[in-house]
Structure formats: structure tokens, C-alpha cells
N, C-alpha and C positions, 0 to 999 in steps of 0.2 A: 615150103613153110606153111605151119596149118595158120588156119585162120579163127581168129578170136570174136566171139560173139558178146553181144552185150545186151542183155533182156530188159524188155522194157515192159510196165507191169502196171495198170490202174485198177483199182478197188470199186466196185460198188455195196455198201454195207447196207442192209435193210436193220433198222434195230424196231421192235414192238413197241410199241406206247403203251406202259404202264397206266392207263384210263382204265376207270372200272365199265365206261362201255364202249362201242364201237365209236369211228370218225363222224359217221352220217346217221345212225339208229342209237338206239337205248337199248341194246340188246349187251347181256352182259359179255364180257373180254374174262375166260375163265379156264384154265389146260388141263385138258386130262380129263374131261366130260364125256359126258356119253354123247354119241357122233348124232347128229343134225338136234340138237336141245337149246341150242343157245342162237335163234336163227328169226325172224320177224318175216313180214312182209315186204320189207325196206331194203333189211339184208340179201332178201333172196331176189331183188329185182322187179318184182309183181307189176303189171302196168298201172299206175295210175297213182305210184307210190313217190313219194318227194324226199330226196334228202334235207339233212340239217346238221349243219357243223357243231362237233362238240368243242368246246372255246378252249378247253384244256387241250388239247392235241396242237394249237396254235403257240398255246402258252410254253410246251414244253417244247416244239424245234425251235421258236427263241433262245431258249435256256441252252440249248445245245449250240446255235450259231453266235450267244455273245462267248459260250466257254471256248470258242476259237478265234473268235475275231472279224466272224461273217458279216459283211455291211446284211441289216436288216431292211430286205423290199420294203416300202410306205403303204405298196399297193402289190397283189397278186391277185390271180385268178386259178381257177379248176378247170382242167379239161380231162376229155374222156379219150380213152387212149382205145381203140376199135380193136377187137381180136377174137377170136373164138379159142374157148380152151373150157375142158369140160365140169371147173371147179370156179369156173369166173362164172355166175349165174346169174348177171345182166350183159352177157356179151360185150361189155365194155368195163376197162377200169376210172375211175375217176380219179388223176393225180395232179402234179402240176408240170407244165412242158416247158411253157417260154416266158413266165415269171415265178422264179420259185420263190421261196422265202424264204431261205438264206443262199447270200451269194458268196464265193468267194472264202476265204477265211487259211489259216494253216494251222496244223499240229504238229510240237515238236515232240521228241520223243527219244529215247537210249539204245543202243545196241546192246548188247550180252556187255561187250571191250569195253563200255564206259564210252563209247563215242556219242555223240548226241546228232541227229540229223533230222530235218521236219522235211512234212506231206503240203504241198497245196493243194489245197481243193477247189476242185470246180463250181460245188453247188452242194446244197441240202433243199431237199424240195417233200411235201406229206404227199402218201398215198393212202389208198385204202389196199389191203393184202386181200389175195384170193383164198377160194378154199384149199383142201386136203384130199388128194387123190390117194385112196387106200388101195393096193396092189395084192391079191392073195397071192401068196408065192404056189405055186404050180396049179395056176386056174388062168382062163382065158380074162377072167371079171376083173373089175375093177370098182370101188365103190368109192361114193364122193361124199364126204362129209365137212357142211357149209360152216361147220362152229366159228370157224378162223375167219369165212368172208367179210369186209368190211372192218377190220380191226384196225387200229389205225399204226402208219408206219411214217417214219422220217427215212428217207432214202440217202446215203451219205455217198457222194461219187468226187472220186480225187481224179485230179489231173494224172497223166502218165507219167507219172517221174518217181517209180519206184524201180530200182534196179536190182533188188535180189528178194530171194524170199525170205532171207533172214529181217530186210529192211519192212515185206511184208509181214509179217508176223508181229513183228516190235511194233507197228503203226495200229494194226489190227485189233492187238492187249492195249493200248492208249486208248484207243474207241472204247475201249471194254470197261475202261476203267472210268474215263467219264461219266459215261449214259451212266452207269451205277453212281457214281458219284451225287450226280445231278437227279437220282432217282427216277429218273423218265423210263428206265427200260435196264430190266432184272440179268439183263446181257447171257441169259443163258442157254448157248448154242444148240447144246443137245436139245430141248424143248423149241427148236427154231425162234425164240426170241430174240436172235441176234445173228443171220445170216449173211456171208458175205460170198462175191460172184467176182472172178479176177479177169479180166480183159491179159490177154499174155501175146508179147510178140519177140521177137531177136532181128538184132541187124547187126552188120560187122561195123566192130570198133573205129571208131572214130567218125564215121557217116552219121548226119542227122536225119534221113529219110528212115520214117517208122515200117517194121518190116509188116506181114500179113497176120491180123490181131484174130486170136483164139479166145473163144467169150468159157472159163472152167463152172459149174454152176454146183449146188448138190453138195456142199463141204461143210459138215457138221462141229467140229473144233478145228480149233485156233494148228492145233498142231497136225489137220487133216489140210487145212489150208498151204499150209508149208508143204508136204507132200505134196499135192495134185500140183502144185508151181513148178516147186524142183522136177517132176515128172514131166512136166510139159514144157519147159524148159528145155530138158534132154532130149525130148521126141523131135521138138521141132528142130532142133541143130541136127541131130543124127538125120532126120530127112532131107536138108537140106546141105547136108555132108555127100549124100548119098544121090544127088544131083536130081532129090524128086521137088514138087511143088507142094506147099500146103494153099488147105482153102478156109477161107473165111467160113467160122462155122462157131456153134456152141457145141461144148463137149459134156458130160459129164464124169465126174469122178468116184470110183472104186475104188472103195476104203482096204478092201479085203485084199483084192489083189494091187492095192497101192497104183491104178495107171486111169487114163482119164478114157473113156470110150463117145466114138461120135453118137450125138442126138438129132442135131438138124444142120444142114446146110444154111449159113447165110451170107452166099455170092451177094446177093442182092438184098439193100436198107427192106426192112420192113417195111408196109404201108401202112400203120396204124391211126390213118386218118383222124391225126388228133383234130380238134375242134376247141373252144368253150363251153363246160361247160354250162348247159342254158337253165337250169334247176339249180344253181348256185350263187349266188351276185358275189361279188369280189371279196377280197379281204382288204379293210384297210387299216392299218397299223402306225399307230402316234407314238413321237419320241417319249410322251407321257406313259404309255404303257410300255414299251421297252423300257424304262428308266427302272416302273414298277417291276416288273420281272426281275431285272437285275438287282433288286433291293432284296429278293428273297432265295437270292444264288448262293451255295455254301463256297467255302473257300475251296479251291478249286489245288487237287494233287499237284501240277504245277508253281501254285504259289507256297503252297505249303513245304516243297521241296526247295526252295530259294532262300524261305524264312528258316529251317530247320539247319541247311548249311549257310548260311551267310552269318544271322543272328545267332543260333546254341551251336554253331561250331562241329555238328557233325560233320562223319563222313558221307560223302553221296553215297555210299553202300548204303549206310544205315536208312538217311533221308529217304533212299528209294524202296527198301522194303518197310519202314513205315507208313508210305502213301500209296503204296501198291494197294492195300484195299482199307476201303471206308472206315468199318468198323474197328482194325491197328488205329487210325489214323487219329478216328475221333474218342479210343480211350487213352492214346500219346497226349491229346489233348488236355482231355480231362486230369493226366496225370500231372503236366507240367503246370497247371492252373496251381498246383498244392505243392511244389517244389521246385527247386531252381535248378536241379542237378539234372541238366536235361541230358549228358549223356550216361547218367546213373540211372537216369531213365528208360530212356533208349538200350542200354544195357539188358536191363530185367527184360524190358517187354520183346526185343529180338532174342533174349536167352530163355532162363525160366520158363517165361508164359506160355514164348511162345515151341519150347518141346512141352509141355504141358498140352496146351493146345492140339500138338501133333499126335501125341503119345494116345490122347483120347478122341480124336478124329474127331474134334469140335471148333464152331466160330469161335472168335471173343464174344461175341454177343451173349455167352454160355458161360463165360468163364467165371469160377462163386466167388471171384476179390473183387472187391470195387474198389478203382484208384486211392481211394484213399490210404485203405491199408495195407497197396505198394510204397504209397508215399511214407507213410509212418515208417516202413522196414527202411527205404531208401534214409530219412531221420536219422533211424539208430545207427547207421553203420557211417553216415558222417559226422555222427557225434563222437566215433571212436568206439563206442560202447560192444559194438560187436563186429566181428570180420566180415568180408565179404561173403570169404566161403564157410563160415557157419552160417549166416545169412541167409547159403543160397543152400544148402547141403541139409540146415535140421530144422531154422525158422521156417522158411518158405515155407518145405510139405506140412508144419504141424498146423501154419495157418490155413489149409486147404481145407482140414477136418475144425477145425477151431475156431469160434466165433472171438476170442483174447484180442489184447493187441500186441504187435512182435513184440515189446519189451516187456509183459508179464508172460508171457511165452519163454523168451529169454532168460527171466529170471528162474520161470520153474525146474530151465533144463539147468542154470547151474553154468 
């Protein structure tokens, strides 16, 4: 009889802090620069230099630990995490170890099937991110460019209680869809503003002891994260099929050739002799200033997907690609403000708009209607005055070139 394995799988997500400077310098946060430009004294370590917290970077992993439910620390501190690595240019990082500031909290979230299942997480804690090790491909060199050192990040680490990649993936797009929501962070992977690092292990079904955890790193989209899982997934069962041992180790992963390859051995915890640190004095944090943070939080995809199907009666299909991104979301908004016909609504902007949108490889943010003169078309056709599918087949396109309103449009065509 074979035997049935069952993966067990926690997330650590770095997302970038949309601040216009770094966590501890004034140094501006900008991609696509020309390499060491965007770099101080501060940034690069210099002795005799002092940090200084920028208060938005505090402000925004609030925003991110009320949008899940995180009890917010009162009180944390910064310590300096000790390593050597040739892009870290004070030999140490400054993040937070044994108080972070946010504890705790869950995200729920959809499968493909309509199932709905949530993540707990262990923590959100700020760092500051290292620099950019540039690799020539066929030269022994290597070159390090500091732009990136010191930007500031929220580190998102879930408890182990993901069991497939499909479950990671679906958790990973909720992350994504937040931080943009909440505007803290432009989520966009390829530009590593939004990196995630997956801890992978297997044990046979039914057992609660965790089997030996493989840290995958290096996973550039959401749909490269799926791969390297599923990959490592199968490695480790076929090894342990084949009656070998695995070792505690960080891997990385090969987009090209789809498979994860070893980078270092970790038999043995790191020693990164965290500490305090001593160039920073605490943070403390009043329910008065959470309260205010929360007063300037937008309605979160979540709520808006409860309000959509509960109060206008959609379908969760619709509700969910409505709230899938910001910009659908908040011209749904502005549309039903001007009509009641929320799933005549919802209609146009999942139809029309949105092969429109497709058709022309553009956001809504682009799109030349402005709600209101969906709303008007939405008007005439429940006034009876015109069909849907004239509506949708000769008004629509003529309003795209046509500054009219659909019903002198209407009448021109007769």
C-alpha cells in the first residue's frame, strides 16, 4: 500500500513600503535608477551615522495589521539581526525579533471551486531590505548596487497551516490585493516589491509531527510561487519514496528549468545574534493613534464583497471580480452612487468595459466614460427606450468616440 503524504507549507512575504524615502534615511525609495544614486551615509552604514524612523512606515504596517485583525503591540523595539552578506553594507540588518508590531491576526480567502478557507499568521514585524547583488552572466564579477539598502519593508510570516500550493497561491493574490488596496505597497513581484520565501515540508497523513522544512527563496510571480511548491513538493516525497534523507536547507528556484536547486545548508539555527537595537529607542503606540489610522482605511475587498452579495444581490462570481482590483472596484462604486441597478451595473462593467479594457491592453484608470454616462445608458434601457443589445452593440461604441448623451446618440441612430 503506498503511502500518502501531506505538505505542510508557511509563507514569509516581504511587501515594499510605498514611502517616498527610506525606513531610517531621507534617501529617496525610486526603481529603475541608475545603480548606487539613491544612497547617503546613513544608507550605506558610515561609522558615526544614526538612524531615524520615518513615522509613515509605522503608520502603514498598522494599516496592514488592522486590515487582518493583528492585535497592535503598545510598545516594540528594533534589533539588529548580525550577518555578513555582500549587499547588507552595515553588516547587520535592523528589524524587529521579539516585539513586532503586529501580532497575530488571519486572512480569509477563495479557492478557484468557490471554497473559502483563511491563513493565520504568526506575525508582521518592519525591516529595513538589503541591497542588489548584480551577477554578469558569464564573468567571475559580481557588482552590488546599494539603491534598495534601507527601504523599508513589513515582513508578513504565517503559521504553517497551508497544505497545498493551490491554497498558497489563492493566500499570496489576497496579500496582493490588500497592500494595494491599502496602498502601502504597488505589489509588483517582477520589480521585487512584493516577494515571498515558502518554508515546505511533507509528513504522512494523518501524523501531527512536522516533517524536515526546506526554506524555496528567489520566486518572482505569484504563478512562479506555485511552481517551485509543486516542485518541491514532489522532490521531497520522491526522496523519501526512494528511502534517501532530506536536509534542512534553503533552496532556490529555476524559473527556466521549472526545479528548485541547493544554496546553503541549514543543519544548524543561524546565530544571528540579535540584540536591541541601541541607536533606536522603542516605539510606542496609543489606542488614540490606531483609532486615527483606522479612520483613514478604505473599505477593504472583504467588506465590499459581503456588501455587494448580501445588500445588491450579486453573485460571488461577480462580487469577486469586482473587488479583485482597486481601480473595478472604486469605479463600481462611483457607478452605483448614480443608479440602483446594481446588477445592470455589474453587468456593463464585467462585460463591455471590461473586453473593452482587454481588447485595448488598458487599466480602468484609462477608460474615456466616466460613470456617469454608464449610468445614463444603464437609465435608457430601464426606461424601456432602448434594448440591451442595441445598447450594448451601436450606443456603447458610438459613446467611446462621442462626447452626446446615449439618448441623443439614440435618437440620431434612429
Amino acid at each position: 500500500m503506498s503511502i500518502s503524504y501531506q505538505p505542510v507549507i508557511g509563507l514569509e512575504i516581504h511587501a515594499q513600503l510605498q514611502t517616498n524615502s527610506k525606513i531610517f534615511a531621507s534617501d529617496p525609495v525610486l526603481f529603475g535608477q541608475e545603480a548606487n544614486t539613491l544612497i547617503s551615509p546613513i544608507s550605506l552604514g558610515h561609522p558615526g551615522t544614526l538612524p531615524k524612523l520615518n513615522k509613515k512606515v509605522v503608520e502603514y504596517a498598522i494599516k496592514m495589521g488592522l486590515s487582518i485583525g493583528s492585535t497592535i503591540a503598545p510598545k516594540q523595539y528594533f534589533d539588529r539581526k548580525n550577518y555578513f552578506y555582500p549587499d547588507l553594507p552595515k553588516g547587520y540588518q535592523i528589524t524587529q525579533d521579539k516585539e513586532p508590531i503586529c501580532i497575530g491576526g488571519k486572512v480569509p480567502f477563495f479557492l478557484e471551486d468557490g471554497s473559502e478557507l483563511e491563513v493565520q499568521l504568526n506575525r508582521i514585524h518592519l525591516e529595513e531590505d538589503a541591497g542588489k547583488l548584480i551577477h554578469a552572466p558569464g564573468k567571475e564579477a559580481s557588482w552590488v548596487d546599494f539603491n534598495r539598502a534601507g527601504t523599508a519593508l513589513i515582513e508578513i510570516v504565517t503559521e504553517p497551516c497551508i497544505r497545498s500550493s493551490e491554497e498558497a497561491v489563492a493566500f499570496l493574490a489576497e496579500i496582493r490585493k490588500l497592500v494595494m488596496y491599502l496602498e502601502i505597497c504597488d505589489g509588483t513581484m517582477e520589480e521585487g516589491s512584493l516577494r515571498c520565501d515558502a518554508n515546505i515540508s511533507v509528513r504522512i497523513k494523518g501524523t501531527s509531527e512536522f516533517g524536515t522544512k526546506v526554506e524555496v527563496k528567489n520566486m518572482n510571480s505569484i504563478r512562479n510561487v506555485q511552481r517551485a511548491i509543486e516542485f518541491e513538493i514532489n522532490r521531497q516525497i520522491e526522496t523519501l519514496e526512494a528511502g534517501g534523507q532530506l536536509s534542512q536547507e534553503t533552496r532556490a528556484f529555476d524559473a527556466l528549468k521549472g526545479s528548485t536547486i541547493s544554496m546553503r545548508s541549514k543543519e544548524a539555527a543561524n546565530d544571528y545574534r540579535y540584540f536591541p537595537e541601541p541607536d533606536l529607542p522603542p516605539i510606542t503606540v496609543s489606542q488614540a493613534h490606531i483609532a486615527e489610522v483606522a479612520k483613514d482605511m478604505p473599505a477593504l475587498p472583504g467588506v465590499l464583497f459581503e456588501r455587494y452579495t448580501k445588500e445588491f444581490g450579486l453573485s460571488e462570481y461577480d462580487a469577486y471580480n469586482i473587488t479583485d482590483q482597486k481601480g473595478i472596484a472604486l469605479y463600481y462604486e462611483a457607478l452605483i452612487a448614480l443608479t440602483k441597478n446594481y446588477k445592470g451595473a455589474a453587468n456593463w462593467l464585467m462585460g463591455d468595459i471590461k473586453s473593452y479594457l482587454n481588447e485595448h491592453g488598458m487599466d480602468i484608470q484609462h477608460f474615456p466614460m466616466a460613470p456617469a454616462r454608464i449610468a445614463a445608458l444603464i437609465e435608457l434601457i430601464d426606461q424601456g427606450k432602448v434594448s440591451s443589445s442595441i445598447a450594448s452593440q451601436r450606443i456603447f461604441p458610438a459613446m467611446l468616440s462621442s462626447e452626446k448623451n446615449p439618448l441623443e446618440l439614440a435618437e440620431e441612430m434612429n
